[in-house]
Residue frames as qw, qx, qy, qz and C-alpha x, y, z in Angstrom:
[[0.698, -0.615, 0.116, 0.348, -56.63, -37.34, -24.84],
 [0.421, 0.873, -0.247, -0.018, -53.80, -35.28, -26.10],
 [0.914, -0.281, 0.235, 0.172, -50.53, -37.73, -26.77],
 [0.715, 0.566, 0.085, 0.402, -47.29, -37.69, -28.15],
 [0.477, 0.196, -0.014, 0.857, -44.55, -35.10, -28.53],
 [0.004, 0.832, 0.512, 0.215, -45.61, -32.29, -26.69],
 [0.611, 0.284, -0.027, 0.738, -43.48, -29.04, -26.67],
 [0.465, -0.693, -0.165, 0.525, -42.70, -26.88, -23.53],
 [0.312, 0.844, 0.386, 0.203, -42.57, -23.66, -25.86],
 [0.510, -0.134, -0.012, 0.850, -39.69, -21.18, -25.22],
 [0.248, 0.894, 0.372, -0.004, -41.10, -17.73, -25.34],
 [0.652, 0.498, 0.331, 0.467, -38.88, -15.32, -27.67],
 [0.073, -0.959, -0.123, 0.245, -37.43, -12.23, -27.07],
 [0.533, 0.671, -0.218, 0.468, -34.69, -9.72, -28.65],
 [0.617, 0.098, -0.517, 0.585, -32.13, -8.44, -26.47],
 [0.147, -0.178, 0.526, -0.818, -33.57, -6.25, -24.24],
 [0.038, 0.108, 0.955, -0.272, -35.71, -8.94, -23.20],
 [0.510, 0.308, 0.080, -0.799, -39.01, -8.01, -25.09],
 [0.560, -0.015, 0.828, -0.009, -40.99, -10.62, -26.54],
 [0.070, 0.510, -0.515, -0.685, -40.60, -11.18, -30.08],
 [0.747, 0.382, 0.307, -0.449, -44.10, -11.92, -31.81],
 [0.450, 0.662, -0.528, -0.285, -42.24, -12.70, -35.26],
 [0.187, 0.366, -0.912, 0.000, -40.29, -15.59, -33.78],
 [0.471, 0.008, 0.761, -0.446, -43.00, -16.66, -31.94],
 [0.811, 0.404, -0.018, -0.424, -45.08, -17.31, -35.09],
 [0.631, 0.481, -0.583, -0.176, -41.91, -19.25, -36.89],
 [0.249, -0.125, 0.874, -0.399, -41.62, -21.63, -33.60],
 [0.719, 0.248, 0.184, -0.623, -45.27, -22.17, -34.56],
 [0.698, 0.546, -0.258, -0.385, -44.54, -23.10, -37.74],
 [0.042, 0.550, -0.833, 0.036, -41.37, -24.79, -37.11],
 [0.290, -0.032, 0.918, -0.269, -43.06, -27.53, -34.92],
 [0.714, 0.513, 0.163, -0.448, -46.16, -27.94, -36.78],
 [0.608, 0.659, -0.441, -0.044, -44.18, -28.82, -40.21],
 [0.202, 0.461, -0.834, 0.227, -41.68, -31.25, -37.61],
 [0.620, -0.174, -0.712, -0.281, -44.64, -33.01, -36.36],
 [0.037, -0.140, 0.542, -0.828, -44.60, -31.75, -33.09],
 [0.225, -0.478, -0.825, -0.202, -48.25, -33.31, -31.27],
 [0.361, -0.799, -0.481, 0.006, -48.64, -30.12, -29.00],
 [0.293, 0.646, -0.034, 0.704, -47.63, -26.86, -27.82],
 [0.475, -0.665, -0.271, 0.509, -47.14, -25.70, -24.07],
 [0.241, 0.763, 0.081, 0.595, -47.42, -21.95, -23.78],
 [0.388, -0.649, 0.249, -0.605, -46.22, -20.17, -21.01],
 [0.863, -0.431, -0.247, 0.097, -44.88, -23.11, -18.85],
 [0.754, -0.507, 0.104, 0.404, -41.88, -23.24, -17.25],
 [0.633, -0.355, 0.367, 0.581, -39.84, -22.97, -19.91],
 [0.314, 0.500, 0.281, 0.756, -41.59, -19.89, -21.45],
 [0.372, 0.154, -0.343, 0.849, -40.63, -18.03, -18.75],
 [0.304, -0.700, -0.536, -0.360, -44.01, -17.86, -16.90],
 [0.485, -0.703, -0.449, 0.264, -42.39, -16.34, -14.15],
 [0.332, -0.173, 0.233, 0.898, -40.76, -13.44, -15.66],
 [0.015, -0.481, -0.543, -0.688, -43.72, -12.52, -18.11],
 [0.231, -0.051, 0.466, -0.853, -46.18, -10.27, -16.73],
 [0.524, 0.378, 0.736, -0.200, -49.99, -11.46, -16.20],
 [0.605, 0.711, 0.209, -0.293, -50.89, -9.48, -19.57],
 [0.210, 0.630, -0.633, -0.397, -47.73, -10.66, -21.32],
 [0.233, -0.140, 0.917, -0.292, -48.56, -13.77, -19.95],
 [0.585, 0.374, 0.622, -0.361, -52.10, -14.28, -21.41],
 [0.571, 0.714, -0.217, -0.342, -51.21, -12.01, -24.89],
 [0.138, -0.498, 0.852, 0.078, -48.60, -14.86, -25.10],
 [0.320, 0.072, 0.939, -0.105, -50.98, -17.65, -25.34],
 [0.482, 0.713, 0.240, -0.449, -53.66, -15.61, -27.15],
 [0.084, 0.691, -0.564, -0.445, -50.61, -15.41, -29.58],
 [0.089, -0.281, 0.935, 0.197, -49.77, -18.94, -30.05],
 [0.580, 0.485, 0.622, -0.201, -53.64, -20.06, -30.53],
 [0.413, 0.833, -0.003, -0.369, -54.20, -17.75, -33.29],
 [0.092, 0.641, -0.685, -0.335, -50.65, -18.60, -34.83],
 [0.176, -0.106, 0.979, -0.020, -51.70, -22.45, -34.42],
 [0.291, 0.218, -0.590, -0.721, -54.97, -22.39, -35.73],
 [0.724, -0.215, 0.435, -0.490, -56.20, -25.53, -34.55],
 [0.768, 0.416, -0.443, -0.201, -54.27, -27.38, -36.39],
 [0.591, -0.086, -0.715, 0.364, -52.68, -29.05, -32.81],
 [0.508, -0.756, -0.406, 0.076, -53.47, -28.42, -29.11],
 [0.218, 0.563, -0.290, 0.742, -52.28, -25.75, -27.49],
 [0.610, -0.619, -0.486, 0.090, -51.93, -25.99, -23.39],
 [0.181, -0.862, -0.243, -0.407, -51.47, -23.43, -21.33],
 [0.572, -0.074, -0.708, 0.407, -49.63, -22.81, -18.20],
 [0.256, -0.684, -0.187, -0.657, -51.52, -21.22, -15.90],
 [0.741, -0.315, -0.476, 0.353, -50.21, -22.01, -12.43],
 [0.108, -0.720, 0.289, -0.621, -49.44, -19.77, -9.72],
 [0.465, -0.249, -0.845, 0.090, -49.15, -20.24, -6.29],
 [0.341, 0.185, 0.582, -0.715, -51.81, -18.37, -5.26],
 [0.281, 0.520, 0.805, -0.049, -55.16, -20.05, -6.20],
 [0.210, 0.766, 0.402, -0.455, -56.65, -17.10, -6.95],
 [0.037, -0.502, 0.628, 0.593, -53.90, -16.13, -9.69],
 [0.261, 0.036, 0.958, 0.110, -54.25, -19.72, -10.94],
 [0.281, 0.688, 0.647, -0.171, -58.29, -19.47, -11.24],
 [0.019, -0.847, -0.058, 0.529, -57.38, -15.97, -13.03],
 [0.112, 0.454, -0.718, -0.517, -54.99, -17.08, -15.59],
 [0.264, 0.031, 0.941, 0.211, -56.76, -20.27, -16.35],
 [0.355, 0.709, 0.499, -0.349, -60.06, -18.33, -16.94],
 [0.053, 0.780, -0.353, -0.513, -58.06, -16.19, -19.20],
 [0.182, -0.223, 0.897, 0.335, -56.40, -19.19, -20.86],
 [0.500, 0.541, 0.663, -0.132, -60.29, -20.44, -21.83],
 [0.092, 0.763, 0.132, -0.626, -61.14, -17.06, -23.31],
 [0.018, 0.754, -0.418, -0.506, -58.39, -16.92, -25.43],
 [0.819, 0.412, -0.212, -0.338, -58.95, -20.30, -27.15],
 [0.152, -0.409, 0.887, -0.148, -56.71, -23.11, -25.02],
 [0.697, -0.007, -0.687, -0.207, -57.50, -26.60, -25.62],
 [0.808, -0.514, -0.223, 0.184, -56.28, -27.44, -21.50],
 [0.103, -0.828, 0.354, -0.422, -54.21, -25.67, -19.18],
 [0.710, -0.016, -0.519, 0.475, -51.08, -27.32, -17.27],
 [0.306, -0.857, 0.118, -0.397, -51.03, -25.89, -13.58],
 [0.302, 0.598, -0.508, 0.542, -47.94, -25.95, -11.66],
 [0.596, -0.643, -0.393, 0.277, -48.17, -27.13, -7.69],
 [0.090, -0.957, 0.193, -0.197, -48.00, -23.62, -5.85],
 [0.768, 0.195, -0.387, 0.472, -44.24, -23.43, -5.60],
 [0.022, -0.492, 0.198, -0.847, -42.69, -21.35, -2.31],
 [0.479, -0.412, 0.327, -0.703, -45.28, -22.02, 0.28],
 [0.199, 0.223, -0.954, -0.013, -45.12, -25.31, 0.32],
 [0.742, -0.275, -0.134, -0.596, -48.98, -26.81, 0.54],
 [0.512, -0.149, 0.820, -0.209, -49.40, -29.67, 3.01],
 [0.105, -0.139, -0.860, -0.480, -50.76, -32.66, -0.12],
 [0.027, 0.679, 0.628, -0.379, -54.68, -31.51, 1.83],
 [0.002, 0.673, -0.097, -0.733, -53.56, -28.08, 0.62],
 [0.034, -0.363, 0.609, 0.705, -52.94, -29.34, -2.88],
 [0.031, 0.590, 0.806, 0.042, -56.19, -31.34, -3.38],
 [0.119, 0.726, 0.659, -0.156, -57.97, -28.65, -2.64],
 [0.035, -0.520, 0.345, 0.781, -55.76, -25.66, -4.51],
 [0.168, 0.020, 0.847, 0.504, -56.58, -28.15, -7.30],
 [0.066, 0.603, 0.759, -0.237, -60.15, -28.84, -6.29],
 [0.159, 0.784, 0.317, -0.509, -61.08, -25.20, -6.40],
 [0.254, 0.552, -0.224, -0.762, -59.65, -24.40, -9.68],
 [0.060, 0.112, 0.892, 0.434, -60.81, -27.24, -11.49],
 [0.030, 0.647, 0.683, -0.337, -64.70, -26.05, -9.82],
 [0.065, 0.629, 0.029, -0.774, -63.94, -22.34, -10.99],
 [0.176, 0.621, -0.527, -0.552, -63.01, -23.20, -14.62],
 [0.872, 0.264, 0.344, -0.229, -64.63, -25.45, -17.12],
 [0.628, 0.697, -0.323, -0.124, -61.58, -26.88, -19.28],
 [0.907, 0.007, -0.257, 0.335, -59.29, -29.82, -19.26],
 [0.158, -0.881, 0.375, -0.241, -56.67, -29.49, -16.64],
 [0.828, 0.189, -0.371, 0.375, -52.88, -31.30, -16.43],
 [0.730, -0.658, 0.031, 0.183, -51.45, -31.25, -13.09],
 [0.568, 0.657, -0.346, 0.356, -47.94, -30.60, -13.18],
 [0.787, -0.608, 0.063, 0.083, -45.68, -32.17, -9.86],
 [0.609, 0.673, -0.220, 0.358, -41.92, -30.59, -10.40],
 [0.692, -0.693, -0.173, 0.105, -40.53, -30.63, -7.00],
 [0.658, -0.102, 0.093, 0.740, -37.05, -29.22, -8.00],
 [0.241, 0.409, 0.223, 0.851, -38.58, -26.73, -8.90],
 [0.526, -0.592, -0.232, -0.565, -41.47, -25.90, -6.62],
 [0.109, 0.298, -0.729, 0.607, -40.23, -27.58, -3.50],
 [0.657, 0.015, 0.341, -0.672, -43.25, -29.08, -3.10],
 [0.083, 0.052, -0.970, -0.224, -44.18, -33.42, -4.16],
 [0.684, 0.016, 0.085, -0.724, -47.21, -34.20, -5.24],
 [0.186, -0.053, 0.980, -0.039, -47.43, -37.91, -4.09],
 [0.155, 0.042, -0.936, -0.314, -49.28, -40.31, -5.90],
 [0.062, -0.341, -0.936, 0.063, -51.73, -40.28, -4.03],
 [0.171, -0.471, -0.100, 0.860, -52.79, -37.13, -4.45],
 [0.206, 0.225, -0.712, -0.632, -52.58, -37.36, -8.04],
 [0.097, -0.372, -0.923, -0.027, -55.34, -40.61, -7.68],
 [0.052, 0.483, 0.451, -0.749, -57.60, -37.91, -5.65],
 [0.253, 0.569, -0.078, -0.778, -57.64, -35.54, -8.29],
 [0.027, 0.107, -0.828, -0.550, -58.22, -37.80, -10.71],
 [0.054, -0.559, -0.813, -0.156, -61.74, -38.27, -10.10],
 [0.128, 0.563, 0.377, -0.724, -62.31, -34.51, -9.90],
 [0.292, 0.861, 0.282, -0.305, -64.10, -32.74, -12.64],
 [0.418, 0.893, -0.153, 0.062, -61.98, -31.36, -15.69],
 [0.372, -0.660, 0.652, 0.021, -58.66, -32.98, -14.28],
 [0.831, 0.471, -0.105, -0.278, -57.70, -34.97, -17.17],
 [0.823, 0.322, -0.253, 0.394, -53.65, -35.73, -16.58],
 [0.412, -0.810, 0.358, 0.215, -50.51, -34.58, -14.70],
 [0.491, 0.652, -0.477, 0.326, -46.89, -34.01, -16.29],
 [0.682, -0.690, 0.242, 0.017, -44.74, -35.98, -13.62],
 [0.240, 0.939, -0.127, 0.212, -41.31, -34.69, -13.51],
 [0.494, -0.793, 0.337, -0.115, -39.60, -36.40, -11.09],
 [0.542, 0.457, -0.688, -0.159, -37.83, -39.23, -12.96],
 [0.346, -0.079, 0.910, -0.215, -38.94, -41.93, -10.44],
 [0.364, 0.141, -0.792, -0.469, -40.64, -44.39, -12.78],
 [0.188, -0.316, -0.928, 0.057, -42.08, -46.32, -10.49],
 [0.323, 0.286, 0.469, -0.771, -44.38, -43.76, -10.16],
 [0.242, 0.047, -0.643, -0.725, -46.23, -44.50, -13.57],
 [0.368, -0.353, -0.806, -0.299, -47.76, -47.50, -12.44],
 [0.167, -0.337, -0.769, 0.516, -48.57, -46.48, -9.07],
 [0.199, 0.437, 0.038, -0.876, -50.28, -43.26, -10.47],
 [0.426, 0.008, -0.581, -0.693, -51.88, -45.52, -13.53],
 [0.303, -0.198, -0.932, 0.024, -53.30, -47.85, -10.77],
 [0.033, -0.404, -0.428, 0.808, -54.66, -45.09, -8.39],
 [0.245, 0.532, -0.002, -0.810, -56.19, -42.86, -11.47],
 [0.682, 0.518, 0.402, -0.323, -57.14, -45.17, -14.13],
 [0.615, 0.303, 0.522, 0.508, -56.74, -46.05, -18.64],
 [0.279, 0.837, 0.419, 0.217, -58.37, -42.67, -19.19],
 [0.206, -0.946, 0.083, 0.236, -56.19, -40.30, -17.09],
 [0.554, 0.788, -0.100, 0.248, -53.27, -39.07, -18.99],
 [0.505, -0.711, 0.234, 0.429, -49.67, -39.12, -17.85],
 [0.533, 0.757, -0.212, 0.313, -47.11, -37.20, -19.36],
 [0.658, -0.420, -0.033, 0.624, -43.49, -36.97, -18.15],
 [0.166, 0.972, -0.110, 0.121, -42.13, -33.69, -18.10],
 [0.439, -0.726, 0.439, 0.297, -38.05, -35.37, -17.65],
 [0.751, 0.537, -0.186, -0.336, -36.73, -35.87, -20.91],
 [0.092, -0.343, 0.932, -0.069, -33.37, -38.11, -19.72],
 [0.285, -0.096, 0.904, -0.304, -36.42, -40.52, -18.85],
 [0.515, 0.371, -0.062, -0.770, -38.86, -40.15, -21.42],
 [0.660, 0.105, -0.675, -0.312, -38.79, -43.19, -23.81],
 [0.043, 0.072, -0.804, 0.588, -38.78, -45.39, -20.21],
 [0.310, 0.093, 0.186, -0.928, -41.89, -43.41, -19.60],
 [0.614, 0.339, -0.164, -0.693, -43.69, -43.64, -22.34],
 [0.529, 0.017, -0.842, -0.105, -42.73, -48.11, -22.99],
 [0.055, -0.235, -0.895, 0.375, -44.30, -48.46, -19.08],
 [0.110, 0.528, 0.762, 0.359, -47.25, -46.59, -20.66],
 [0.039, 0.532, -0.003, -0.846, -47.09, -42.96, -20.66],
 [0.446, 0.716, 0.529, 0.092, -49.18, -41.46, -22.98],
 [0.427, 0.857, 0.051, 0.285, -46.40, -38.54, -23.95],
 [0.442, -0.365, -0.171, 0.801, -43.55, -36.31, -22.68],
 [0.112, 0.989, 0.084, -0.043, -43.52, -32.47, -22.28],
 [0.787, -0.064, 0.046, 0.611, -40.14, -32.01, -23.33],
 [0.097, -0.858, 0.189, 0.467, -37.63, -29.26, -23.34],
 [0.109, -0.519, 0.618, 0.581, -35.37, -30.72, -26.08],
 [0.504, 0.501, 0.679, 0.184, -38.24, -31.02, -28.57],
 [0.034, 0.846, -0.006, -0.533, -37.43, -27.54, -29.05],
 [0.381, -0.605, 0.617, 0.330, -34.53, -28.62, -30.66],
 [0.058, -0.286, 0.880, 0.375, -34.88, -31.76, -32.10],
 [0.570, 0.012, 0.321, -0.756, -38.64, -31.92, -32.48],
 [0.663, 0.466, -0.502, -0.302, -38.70, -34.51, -35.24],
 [0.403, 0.257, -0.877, 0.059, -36.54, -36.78, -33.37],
 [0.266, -0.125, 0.537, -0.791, -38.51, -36.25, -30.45],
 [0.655, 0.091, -0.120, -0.741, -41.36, -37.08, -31.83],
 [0.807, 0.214, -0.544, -0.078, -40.41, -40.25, -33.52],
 [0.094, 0.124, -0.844, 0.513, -39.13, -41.57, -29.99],
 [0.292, -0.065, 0.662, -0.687, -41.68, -41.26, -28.20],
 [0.658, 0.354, -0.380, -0.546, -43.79, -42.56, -31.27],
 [0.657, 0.180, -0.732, 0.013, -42.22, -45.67, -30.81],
 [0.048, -0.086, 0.787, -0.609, -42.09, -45.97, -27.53],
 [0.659, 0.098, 0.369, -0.648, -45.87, -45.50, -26.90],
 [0.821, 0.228, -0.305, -0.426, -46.20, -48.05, -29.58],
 [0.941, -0.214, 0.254, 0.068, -43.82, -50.90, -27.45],
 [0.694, 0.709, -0.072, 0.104, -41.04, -50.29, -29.77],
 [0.499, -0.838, 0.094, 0.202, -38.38, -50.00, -27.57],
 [0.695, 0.012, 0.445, 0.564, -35.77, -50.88, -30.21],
 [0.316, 0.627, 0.415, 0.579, -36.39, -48.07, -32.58],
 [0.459, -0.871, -0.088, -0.148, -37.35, -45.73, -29.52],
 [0.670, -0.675, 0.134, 0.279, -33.61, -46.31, -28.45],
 [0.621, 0.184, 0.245, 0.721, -31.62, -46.11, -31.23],
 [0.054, 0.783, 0.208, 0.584, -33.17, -42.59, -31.51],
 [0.565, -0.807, -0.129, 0.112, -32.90, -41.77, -27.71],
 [0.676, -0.357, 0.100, 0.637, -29.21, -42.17, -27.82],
 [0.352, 0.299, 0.212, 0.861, -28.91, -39.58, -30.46],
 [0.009, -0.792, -0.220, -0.569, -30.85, -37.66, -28.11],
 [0.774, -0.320, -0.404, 0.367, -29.12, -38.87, -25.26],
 [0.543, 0.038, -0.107, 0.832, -26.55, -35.46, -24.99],
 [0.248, -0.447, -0.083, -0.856, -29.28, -32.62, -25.34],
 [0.602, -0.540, -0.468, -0.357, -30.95, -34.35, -22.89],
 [0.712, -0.273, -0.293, 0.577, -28.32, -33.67, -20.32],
 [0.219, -0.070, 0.049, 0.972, -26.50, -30.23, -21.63],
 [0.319, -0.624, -0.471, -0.536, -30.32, -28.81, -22.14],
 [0.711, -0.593, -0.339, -0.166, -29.73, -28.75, -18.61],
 [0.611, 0.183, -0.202, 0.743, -25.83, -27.64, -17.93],
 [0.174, -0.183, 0.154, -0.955, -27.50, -23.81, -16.88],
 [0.148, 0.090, 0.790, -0.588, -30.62, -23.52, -15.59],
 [0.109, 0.406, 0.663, 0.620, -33.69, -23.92, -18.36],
 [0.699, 0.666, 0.245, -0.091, -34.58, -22.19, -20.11],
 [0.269, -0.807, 0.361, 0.382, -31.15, -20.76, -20.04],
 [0.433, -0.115, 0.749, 0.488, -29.36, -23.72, -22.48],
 [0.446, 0.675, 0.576, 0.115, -33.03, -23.94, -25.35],
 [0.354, 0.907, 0.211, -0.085, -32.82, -20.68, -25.87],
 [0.152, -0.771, 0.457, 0.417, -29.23, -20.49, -26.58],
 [0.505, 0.174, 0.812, 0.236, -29.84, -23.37, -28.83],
 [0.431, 0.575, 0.695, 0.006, -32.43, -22.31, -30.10],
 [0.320, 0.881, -0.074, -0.339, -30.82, -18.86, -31.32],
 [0.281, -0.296, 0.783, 0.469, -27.72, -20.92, -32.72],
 [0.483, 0.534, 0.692, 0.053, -30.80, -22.58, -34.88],
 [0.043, -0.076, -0.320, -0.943, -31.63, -18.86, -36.50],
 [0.182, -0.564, -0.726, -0.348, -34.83, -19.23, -34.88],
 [0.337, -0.905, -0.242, -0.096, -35.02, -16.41, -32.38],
 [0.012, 0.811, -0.381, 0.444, -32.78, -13.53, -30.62],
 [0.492, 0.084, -0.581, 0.643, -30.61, -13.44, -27.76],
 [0.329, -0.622, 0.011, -0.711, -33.58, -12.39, -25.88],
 [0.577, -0.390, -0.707, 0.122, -34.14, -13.81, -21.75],
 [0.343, -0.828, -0.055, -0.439, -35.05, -11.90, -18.74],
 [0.144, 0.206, -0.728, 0.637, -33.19, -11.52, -15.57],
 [0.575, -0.684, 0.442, 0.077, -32.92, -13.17, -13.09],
 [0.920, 0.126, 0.359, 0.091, -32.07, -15.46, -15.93],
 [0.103, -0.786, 0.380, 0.476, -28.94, -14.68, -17.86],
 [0.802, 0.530, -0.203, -0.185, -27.78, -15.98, -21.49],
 [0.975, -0.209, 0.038, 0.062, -25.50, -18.84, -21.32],
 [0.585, -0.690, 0.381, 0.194, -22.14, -19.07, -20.25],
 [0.252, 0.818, -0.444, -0.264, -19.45, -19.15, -22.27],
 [0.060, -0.501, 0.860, 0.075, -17.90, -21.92, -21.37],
 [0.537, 0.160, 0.822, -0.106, -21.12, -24.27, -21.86],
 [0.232, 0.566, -0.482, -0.627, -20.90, -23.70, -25.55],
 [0.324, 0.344, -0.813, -0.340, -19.40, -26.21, -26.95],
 [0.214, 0.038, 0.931, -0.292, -21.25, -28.95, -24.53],
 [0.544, 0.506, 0.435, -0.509, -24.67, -27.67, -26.20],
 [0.499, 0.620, -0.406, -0.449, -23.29, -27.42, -29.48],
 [0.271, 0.093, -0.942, -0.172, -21.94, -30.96, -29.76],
 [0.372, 0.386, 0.762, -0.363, -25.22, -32.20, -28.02],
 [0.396, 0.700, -0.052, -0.592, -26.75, -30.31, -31.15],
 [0.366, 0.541, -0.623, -0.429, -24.74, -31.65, -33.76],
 [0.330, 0.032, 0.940, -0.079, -25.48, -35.54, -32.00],
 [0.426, 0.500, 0.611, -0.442, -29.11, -34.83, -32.56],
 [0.420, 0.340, 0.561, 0.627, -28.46, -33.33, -35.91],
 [0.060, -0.908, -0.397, 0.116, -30.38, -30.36, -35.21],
 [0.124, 0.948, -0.130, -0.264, -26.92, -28.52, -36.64]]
């Protein structure tokens, strides 16, 4: 089971909104060397819905190769059409993914029949761990708990990233699906929470950032710690908000060029952050130490 820190991956670009292989290696490196436990390529919040399908796969082809196997590397391969889905996740094998994180189809809203069996068929097509992913703010679509249980006894379905910040789903999703299945939260406000009612990780956006601290939180947490796990939270307490002031990726990657670790690249529809939510990311930065 893959646990721990596990980083939702910004994908790099310069200013006209090309993606910028260079930075993507020193992100590699960055988190690797900060103790980062994993790597999301291509989720959300490396702009999987901007990229095309072959920027979209040479992306992930990228970040194996750059990683090595020296941590996991997951995938996002979601769509909402199945067929896409089955298309990128084959792709994602190919290219040397460890497990692939698939989005509920967002837009057409599936009936939770619809999502069982969206699931169903691409876990059947495609022989390789696979991590739900239930973001309803984003997707307009809830995969309910019970749902989640379903798919847990399918084939190659291994975890789910749940996003909504309602806690009390943990247990109801660790009673339904079992010790072995794998939850991750994918809300970092709620993450140490998570991970003391016995998450086994977060996907986080502001491990970009502060990967280190990130780490060590959630470190402690999974270990009961909840004292140590909180004194750190609180110094991540501010990114975990203003990470979130624009729409993400919008804030990370304006962080994340304040860092010196990549351009002033993003794609429209998305736009580079707003003046005026500077200073709110920068001091959320300087809490975390991360400048």
């Amino acid at each position: 089971m893959i646990q721990g820190s596990i980083v939702a991956l910004v994908t790099p670009m310069d200013e006209s909104g090309a993606v910028d292989k260079d930075s993507l290696k020193k992100l590699v490196e960055f988190h690797i060397t900060q103790g980062t436990d994993a790597l999301v390529a291509v989720g959300t919040t490396g702009e999987s819905a901007t990229l095309t399908e072959d920027e979209h796969c040479d992306v992930i082809k990228s970040i194996v190769e750059y990683v090595n196997g020296r941590i996991p590397v997951i995938a996002g391969t979601g769509a909402n059409s199945t067929t896409e889905a089955i298309n990128l996740t084959r792709k994602a094998k190919q290219v040397g993914a460890d497990a692939c994180l698939i989005v509920t189809p967002y837009y057409n809203k599936p009936t939770q029949e619809g999502l069982y069996l969206h699931h169903k068929a691409i876990s059947d097509a495609v022989d390789i761990p696979q991590i739900l992913y239930n973001v309803p703010g984003r997707t307009a679509c809830d995969m309910l708990p019970e749902t989640v249980g379903r798919l847990s006894h399918v084939a190659n379905i291994v975890g789910v990233k749940e996003a909504t910040g309602d806690l009390s789903r943990v247990k109801q999703i660790r009673d339904l699906a079992g010790a072995d299945f794998a939850l991750y939260t994918g809300d970092d406000a709620t993450s140490r929470e998570f991970c003391l009612l016995g998450g086994n990780g977060t996907i986080t956006v502001t491990g970009n950032v502060a990967p280190r601290l990130v780490h060590d939180m959630i470190t402690a947490a999974m270990r009961g710690d909840n004292e140590t796990a909180l004194v750190i939270d609180e110094k991540l307490a501010a990114l975990h908000k203003n990470l979130f002031i624009q729409s993400n990726p919008i804030p990370v990657k304006w962080a994340m060029a304040e860092m010196g670790l990549m351009g002033k690249g993003i794609r429209l529809p998305l736009t580079w952050l707003s003046e005026s939510c500077f200073a709110a990311v920068r001091d959320a930065m300087r809490s975390a130490g991360a400048i």
